[in-house]
N, C-alpha and C positions, 0 to 999 in steps of 0.2 A: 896755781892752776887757774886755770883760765873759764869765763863765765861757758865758754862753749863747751870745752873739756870736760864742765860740771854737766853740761845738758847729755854731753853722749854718755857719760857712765849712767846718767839718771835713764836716758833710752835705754838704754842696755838692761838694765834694772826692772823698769815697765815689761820690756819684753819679755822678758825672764816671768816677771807676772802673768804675761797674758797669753803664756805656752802654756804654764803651768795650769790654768785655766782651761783651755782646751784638751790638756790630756786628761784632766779630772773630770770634766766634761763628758769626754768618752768614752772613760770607764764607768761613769755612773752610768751613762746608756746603753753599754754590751752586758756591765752584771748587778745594776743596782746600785743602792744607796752603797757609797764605800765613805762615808761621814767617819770618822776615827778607827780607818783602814789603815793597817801600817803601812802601806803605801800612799795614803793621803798625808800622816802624820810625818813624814821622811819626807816627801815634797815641799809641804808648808814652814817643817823645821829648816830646812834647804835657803827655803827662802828666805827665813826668816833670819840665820847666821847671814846670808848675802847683803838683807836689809841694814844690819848690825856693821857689818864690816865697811858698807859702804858710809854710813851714818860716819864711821870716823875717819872715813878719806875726807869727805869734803869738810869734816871738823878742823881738819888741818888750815881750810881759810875761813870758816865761816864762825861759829859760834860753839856751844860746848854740846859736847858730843848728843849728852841724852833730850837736849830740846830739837837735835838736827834728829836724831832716832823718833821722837814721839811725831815730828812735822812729814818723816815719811812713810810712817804708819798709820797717821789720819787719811795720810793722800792714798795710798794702796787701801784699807779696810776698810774705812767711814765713805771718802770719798769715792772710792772704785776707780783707783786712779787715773781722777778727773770726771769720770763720768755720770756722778751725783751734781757736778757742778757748786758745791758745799762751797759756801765763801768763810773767808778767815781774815786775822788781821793781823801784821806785822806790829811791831811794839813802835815802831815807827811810824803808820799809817795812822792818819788820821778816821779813817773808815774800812767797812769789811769789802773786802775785796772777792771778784770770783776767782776759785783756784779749779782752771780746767785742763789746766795743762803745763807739761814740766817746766816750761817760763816763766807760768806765773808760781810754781813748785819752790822753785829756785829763788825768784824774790821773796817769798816769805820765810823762807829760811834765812836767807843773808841779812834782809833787811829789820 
């Protein structure tokens, strides 16, 4: 698979994120806190198999499964994928790097 390949399943992924974000979005504003709403818990579980499953598509080039699952779990939860701006550091890199977006997603993972 090819580094491009890996950036559109990775879009694709983000998006999935940041729908799923706007629809919780606007149910918290038509009826309130829906915080461990079974329709929150069914969206976030949603995503979280999709996080999972995409974790070992790209395991297939890049390294083993549960450090490519925890690298895009940082980048969606901790980071707000990308949008914390949170720097990290490949085991390769000499230094922390910013990870703002799925290219630079993508080199920390692989590298």
């Amino acid at each position: 698979m090819t580094d491009k390949e890996k950036i559109e399943l990775l879009q694709k992924w983000q998006d999935n994120y940041n729908d799923i974000n706007i629809v919780m979005n606007n149910f918290q504003q038509a009826i309130g806190c829906i915080c461990e709403s079974d329709i929150y818990n069914a969206c976030w579980k949603t995503f979280d198999s999709y996080t999972d499953t995409l974790a070992n598509v790209l395991n297939n080039d890049i390294n083993n499964q549960s450090q490519t699952l925890d690298w895009l779990n940082w980048y969606a939860y901790d980071n707000d994928m990308g949008k914390n701006g949170m720097e990290a550091k490949a085991s390769t890199w000499n230094k922390m790097k910013k990870i703002s977006n799925l290219k630079m997603l993508l080199k920390v993972i692989s590298e």
